[in-house]
N, C-alpha and C positions, 0 to 999 in steps of 0.2 A: 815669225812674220818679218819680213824684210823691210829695212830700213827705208826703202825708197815708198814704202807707206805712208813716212811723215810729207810727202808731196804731190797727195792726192789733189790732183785737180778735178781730169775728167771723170766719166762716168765706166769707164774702163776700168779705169784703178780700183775703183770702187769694188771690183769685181774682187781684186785679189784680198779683199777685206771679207767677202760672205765668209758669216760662220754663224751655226742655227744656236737655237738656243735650245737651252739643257730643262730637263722637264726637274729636276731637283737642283740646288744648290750646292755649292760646295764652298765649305768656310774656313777662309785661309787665314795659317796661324799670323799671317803679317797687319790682317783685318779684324778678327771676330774675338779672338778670344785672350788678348794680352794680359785683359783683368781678370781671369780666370781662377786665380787664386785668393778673391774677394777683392771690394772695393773699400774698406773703410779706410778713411784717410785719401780718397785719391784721389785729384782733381779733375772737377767735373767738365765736361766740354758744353759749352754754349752752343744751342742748336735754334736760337729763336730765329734766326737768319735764311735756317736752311732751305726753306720755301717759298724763299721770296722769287718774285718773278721782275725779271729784268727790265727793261726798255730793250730797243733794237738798235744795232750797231747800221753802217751802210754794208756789211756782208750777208745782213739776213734778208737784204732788199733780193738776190739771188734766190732765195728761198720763192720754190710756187704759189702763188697765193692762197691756194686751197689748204696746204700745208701749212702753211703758217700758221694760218688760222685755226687748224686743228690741234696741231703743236701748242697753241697759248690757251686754246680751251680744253687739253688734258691737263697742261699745268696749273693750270686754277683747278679745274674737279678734282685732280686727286693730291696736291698741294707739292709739286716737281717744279721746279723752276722749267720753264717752256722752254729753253734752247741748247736742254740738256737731252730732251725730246731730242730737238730738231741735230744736236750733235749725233744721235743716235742715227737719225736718220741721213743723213749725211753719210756717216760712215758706210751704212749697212747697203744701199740702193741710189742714193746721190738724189734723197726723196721721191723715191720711185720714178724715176728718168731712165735707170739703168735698162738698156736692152737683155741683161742676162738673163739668160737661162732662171726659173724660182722669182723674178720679180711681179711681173701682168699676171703670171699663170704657169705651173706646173710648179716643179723644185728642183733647186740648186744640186750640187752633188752631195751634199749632208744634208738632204731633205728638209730644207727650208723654204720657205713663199713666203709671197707679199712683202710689200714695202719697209715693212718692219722684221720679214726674215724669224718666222715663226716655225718650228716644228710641229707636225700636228699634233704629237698628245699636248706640247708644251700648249698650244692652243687651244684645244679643250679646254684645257686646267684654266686659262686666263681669259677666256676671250671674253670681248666685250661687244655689247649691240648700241655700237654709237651712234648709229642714225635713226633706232628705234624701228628701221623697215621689217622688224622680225628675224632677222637673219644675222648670223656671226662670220662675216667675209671676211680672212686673211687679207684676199688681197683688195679690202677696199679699205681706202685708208681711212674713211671714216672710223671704222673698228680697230684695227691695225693698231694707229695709234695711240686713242685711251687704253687701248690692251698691251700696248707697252707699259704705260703708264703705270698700270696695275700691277703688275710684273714687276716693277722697279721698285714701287712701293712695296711690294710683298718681301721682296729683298733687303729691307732695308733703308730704300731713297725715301728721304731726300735727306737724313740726318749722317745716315752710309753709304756717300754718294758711291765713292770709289768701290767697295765692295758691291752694292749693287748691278753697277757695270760689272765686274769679274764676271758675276752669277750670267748677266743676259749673254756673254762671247769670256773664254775663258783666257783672256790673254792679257797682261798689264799694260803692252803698245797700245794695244786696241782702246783701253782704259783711257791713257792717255791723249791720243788719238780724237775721240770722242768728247773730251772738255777742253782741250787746244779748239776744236769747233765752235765748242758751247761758249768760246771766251770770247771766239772770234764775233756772234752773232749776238751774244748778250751786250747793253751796252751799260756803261759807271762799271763801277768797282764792283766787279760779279768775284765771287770766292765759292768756290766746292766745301761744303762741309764732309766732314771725316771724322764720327765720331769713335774712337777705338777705346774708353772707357764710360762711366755712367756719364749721363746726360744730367745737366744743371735741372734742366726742366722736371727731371724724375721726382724732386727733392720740394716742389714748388706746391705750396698751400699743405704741406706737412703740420699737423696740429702742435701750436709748443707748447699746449696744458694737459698733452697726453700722459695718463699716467706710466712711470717710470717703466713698470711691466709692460704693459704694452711699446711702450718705444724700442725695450729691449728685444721685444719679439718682432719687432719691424727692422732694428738696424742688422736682425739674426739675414731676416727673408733679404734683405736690401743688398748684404754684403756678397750675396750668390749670384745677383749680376753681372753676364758673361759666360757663368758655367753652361754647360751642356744639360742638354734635358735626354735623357734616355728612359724611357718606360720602363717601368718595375726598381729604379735608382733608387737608393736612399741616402745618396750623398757619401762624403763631405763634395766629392768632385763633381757630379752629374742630379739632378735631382729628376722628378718627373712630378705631376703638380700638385699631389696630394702629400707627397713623403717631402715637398720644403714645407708643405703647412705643419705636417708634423713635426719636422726639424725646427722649423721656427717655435713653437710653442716646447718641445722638451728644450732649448734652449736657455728655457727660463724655468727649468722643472717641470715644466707642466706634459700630460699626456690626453692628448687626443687619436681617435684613431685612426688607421692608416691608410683607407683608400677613400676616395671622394663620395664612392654609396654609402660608406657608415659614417662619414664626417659629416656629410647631409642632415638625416636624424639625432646626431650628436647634441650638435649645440641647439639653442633657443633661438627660435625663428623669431625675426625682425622685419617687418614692414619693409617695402624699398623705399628708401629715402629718410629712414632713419638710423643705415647704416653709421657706424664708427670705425675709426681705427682700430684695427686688431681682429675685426668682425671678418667671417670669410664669406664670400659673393660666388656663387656657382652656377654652373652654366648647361644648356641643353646639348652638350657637345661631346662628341666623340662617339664610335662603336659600342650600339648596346644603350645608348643613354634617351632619356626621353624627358620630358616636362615634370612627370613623379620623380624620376630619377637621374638625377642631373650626373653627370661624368666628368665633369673638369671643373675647378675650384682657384679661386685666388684670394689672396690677405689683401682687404681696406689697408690703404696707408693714409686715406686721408683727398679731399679736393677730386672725385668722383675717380680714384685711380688707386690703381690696386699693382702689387708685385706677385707676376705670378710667371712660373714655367709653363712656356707655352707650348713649345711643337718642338721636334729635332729640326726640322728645315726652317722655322722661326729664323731671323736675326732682331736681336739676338733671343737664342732659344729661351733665356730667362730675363727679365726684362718687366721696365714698367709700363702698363697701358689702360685704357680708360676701361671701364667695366658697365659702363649702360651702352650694351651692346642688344639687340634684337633677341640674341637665346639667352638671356640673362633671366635663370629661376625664379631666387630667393638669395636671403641674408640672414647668418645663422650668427648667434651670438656664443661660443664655446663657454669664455668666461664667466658667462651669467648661469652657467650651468652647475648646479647644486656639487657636482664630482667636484668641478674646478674650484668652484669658490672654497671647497676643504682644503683641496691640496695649495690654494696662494695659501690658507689660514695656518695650514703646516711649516709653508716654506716660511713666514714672515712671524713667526713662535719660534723656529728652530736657528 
């Protein structure tokens, strides 16, 4: 990308900026995965900032008024700072002003449209019905835009800002680019969060009368943040979501087993809401998986969140996130289970 990019004015320039977006991610080792070899001991990044929403400078006065407006009600619904949007949009179409070729109608030369410069599958996968008239239009930016939104969010935003952006245009100018606008239109002391290790907030309502066992089989799950999630893994490098539950639990001797249909029936079913730490939380998710037989699992650490491997296109693929989610099963309690409670009574005799 050429330099004379950093002096985008008009709507022309703007043009030498199209670039569509990618229907999967890509996660760069300068981004994603630094703490890849655990996190115990490593300073956590403060993200409580990360979605806050600005005031306006007098550059975002430039901004169309339909735009704007849309821009600050994706950043509130999906929790983006609003003129990280509108940098977006700016870059991509100069807020849909651009006469080119992909922005009213039709697509760019890497088949991209609308204002926010969407590829179709990418849009499939993302789109949003922002003005509820039934329909998911590209190029209307009522949709457009919270379907950035989401997209950014899926990536990542607003804790990985910069990574985020890579994923929507794969270029670090462009990156750049992009929050030189958002800095210009944001007004006080706006800052890009950039989290490249665990997050402070991960760690936040952790129980401290957990017992010992159990802490240990949390700081096992907790220190795999960062690594890669690969289906059928069993670690130490890459896990997939049933073989860290298992990892975390042989971690402290103990054996449960190994794929999330037989960890289901394993342990001692628990009410929801009387979940504990160390308890696994499972879910209606994945190929094959249904309300009887849930397919994806993650370890209670405590304050309605769980560590669990979630996806390969995840960021990050393993990671902490809240668990009263809509396909949220049940709550299995392993430890209260007759095998385990011999084998702690083994390990804690021997």
């Amino acid at each position: 990308m050429r330099r004379q990019l950093l002096f985008l004015g008009a709507a022309a320039a703007v043009g030498t900026l199209f670039a569509a977006l990618i229907v999967m991610p890509v996660f760069m080792g300068a981004g994603q995965f630094l703490y890849g070899g655990g996190t115990s001991g490593a300073a956590c990044v403060d993200t409580r900032t990360a979605a806050q929403q600005p005031g306006e400078t007098t550059d975002a006065r430039s901004i169309p008024a339909n735009y704007l407006e849309l821009y600050k009600k994706a950043g509130k619904d999906y929790g983006l700072p609003w003129n990280v949007l509108a940098g977006v949009g700016k870059v991509e179409t100069n807020h849909g002003t651009s006469t080119l070729p992909g922005v009213s109608s039709g697509e760019n030369y890497a088949g991209a449209g609308g204002p926010m410069q969407f590829l179709e599958p990418t849009w499939k996968a993302f789109a949003v019905d922002g003005d509820k008239d039934g329909r998911k239009d590209r190029y209307d930016p009522e949709d457009a835009i919270p379907s950035a939104a989401r997209y950014l969010k899926h990536n990542g935003a607003p804790e990985r800002m910069r990574s985020a952006l890579y994923a929507y245009n794969h270029s670090w100018e462009y990156v750049d680019l992009v929050l030189s606008w958002s800095k210009r239109y944001g007004g006080g002391d706006f800052q890009i969060v950039q989290a490249d290790g665990p997050l402070c907030s991960d760690t936040e309502g952790l129980p401290e009368n957990a017992d010992e066992l159990v802490r240990r089989i949390i700081d096992f799950a907790m220190a795999q943040r960062g690594k890669r999630y690969i289906f059928g893994a069993n670690g130490p490098d890459a896990w997939d979501c049933s073989s860290l539950m298992q990892g975390a639990y042989r971690s402290v001797g103990l054996t449960i087993p190994r794929t999330t249909w037989d960890q289901w029936p394993f342990g001692v079913k628990i009410p929801k809401g009387r979940e504990q730490p160390g308890d696994l939380v499972f879910f209606n998710s994945g190929p094959g998986t249904s309300w009887s037989r849930p397919g994806h699992v993650g370890l209670v650490i405590g304050n309605g969140k769980m560590v669990v491997a979630r996806c390969s296109t995840c960021v990050p693929n393993i990671g902490v996130q809240s668990y009263k989610r809509s396909d949220w099963v049940g709550v299995t309690r392993p430890l209260a289970k007759p095998e385990l409670k011999r084998q702690i009574e083994r390990l804690r005799s021997g």
